[in-house]
N, C-alpha and C positions, 0 to 999 in steps of 0.2 A: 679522838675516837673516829671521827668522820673522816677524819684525813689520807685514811687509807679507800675510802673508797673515788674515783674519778668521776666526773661529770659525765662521761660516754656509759660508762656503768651506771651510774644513778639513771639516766635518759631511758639503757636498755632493759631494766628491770621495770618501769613507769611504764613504758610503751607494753610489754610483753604482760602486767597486771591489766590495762587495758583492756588489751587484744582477750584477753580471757573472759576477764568481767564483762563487756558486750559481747562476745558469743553467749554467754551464759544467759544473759538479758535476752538476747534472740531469738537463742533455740526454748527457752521457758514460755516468751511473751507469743512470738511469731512460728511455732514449729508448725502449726498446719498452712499458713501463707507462703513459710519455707518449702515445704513439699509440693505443694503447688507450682513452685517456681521450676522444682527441681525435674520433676516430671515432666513440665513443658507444658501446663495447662492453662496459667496465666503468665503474661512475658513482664517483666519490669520494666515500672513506668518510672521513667528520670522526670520531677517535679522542675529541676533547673532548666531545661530546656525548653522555655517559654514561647521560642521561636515559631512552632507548629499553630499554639492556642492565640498567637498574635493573625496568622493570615487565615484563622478558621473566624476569626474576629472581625477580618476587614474583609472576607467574601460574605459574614452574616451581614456588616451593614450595606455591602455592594445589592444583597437581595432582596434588601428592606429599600432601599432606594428605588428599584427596579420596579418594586411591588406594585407604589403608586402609577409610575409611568402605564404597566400591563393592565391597571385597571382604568386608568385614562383610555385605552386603545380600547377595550369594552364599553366604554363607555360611551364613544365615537361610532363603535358598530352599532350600538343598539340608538341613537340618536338619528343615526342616517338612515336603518331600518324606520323607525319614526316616523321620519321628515318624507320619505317616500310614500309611508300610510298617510299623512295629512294631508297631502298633496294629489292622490285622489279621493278620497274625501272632501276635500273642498271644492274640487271640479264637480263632484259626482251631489252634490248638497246647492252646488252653485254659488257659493260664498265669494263675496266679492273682494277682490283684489288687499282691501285696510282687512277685512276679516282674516284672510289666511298668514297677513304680515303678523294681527296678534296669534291665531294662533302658532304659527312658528316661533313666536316672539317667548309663547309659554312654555313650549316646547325646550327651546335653548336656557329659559332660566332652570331648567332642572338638571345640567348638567353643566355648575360652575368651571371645572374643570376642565373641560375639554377649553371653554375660552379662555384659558389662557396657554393652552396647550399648542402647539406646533399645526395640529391637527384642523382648528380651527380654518384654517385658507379651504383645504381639502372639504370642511363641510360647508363652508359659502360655494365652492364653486358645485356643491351636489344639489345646494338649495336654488341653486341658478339654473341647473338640467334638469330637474324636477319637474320645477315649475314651467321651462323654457315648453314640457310637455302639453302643458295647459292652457293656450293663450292668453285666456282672460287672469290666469293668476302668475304671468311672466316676470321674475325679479331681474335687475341689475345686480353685477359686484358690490357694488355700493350700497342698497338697499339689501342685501344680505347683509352687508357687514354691521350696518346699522341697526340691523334687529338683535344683535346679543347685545346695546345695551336699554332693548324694553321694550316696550308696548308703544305704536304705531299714535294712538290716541293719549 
């Protein structure tokens, strides 16, 4: 009984039941998302193309990485702003020389960050023209670099 029909025939009658039965599934389940497409109002999204959501994936952790850096770089303005108000302040109070070392000393523990940051050379040499301002409260390279780790006493 089967013998009269061929496997290209059995194939093309399966494929074309198919093709039917998912349109029918389609236009039942999806006819308002269908006309939407059809109209031009939303464009079809290919889910297989993962290519796009990989480099929107590796500039979101490029901006997360950055994040830190940009808040470091704030952190260095507002530390050297600071470090300029201490530094007349302690000329202008008279505070002697181990005085202004602590407080620079408390100054710099509130911004871990910048010490270990790049930034770091750029604020010892600002604590060095600061103070180079004030005679009595003149630092070294050295004696800046020494005060991010503490207190003088």
């Amino acid at each position: 009984m089967f013998t009269n029909i061929s496997w290209g025939s059995y194939l093309t009658a399966v494929i074309i039941a198919m093709v039917i039965w998912y349109s029918a599934v389609i236009i039942k389940f999806y006819s308002g998302d269908l006309k939407k497409i059809l109209s031009g109002e939303t464009k079809i999204r290919l889910t297989f193309f993962k290519t796009a959501k990989k480099e929107h994936a590796v500039q979101n952790t490029i901006k997360s990485s950055f994040s830190g850096s940009f808040e470091t770089l704030e952190d260095a303005e507002q530390l050297s702003i600071r470090i300029e108000q201490a530094a007349a302040e302690s000329a202008e109070k008279g505070l002697s020389k181990e005085q202004f070392q602590n407080y620079l000393s408390m100054l710099l523990d509130e911004y871990p960050y910048v010490k270990i940051s790049s930034l770091k050379e750029n604020i010892n040499k600002l604590m060095v023209s600061e103070s180079s301002k004030y005679p009595p409260l003149q630092l070294t390279l050295s004696e800046a670099d020494s005060l991010w780790e503490g207190s003088v006493f």
